[in-house]
Each structure stands twice: as C-alpha cells, then as structure tokens.
N, C-alpha and C positions, 0 to 999 in steps of 0.2 A: 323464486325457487330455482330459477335455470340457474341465476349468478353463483347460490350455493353450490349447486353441480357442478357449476367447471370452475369454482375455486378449489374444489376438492379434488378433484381432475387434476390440475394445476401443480398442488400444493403433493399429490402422492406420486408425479411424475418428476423422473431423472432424466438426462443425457448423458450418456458415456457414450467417448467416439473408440475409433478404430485405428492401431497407427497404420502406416506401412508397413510394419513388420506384421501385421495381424495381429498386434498384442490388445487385450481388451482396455481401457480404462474406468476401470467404477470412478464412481460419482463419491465425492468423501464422505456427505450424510449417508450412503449406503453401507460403505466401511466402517462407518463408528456403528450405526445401527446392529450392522451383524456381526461386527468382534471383526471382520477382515484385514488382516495384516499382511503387510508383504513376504512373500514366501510360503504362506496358509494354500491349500490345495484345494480347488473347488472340481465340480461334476459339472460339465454340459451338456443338459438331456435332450432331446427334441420332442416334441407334443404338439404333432400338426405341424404349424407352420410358427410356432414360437420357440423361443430356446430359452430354458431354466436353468439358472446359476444356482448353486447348493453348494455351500461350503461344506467339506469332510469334517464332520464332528471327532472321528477321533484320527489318531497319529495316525501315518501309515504302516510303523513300523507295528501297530496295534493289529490292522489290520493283516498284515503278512502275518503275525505270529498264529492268528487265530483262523486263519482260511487253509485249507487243507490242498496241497497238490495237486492237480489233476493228474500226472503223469509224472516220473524222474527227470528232474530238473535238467541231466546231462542229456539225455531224450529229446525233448522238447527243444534243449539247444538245438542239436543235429539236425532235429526235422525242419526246424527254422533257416539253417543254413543251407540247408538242401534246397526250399521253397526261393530264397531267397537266389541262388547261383555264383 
C-alpha cells in the first residue's frame, strides 16, 4: 500500500526551476495538460504558504472591455504620477 502512495506521489509531481531572471519554467506535461502556451497570461495567488498558478481563461482584452473604471482614466494617471515623484 505504501509503494502505491508514493508512486502516485511521484507520478502527480513536477519540477519547474527558477532562472536568474526570476522567470518561472513549467514543466511540459503541465503545458500540454493545461492548454499553456507561450505568451498565455497566468494569475499568482498566495494561500498560506503556497503559491497557485491559474491560467486566464479569457482574453485580457475580454476582460478590460467588461470591467468597469474605477475612476477617469486621465485621474488615475495623475494620481499615479504624483505618488510616484
């Protein structure tokens, strides 16, 4: 029974490293598995002490058309330049 468990252990673990740049790299089974393509936009959440990859299911241009301003656009600039110095 144990050997079942950590073949399965085994068998549903990846490695992806980390460059120098900080850039992530998936693992390819994880790519094919979830449609991830180069240039695809993913989410990095944190929960606890773990971090969750989530690929954007739709465009982002999908998402800009359908999400509403908080504030005028030219606004928002300003304030950001302001904060910024």
């Amino acid at each position: 029974m144990k050997y079942f468990f950590l073949n399965f252990l085994l068998d549903s673990m990846n490695v992806g490293k980390i460059s120098k740049k900080g850039q992530v790299i998936i693992p390819k089974e994880i790519r094919e598995k979830f449609g991830i393509k180069p240039g695809d936009a993913l989410i990095f959440k944190i929960q606890g002490n773990k971090v969750i990859i989530e690929k954007i299911q739709e465009k982002m241009s999908e998402i800009l058309k359908n999400s509403k301003p908080i504030e005028n656009s030219l606004n928002y600039q300003r304030k950001l330049r302001e904060e910024w110095g």
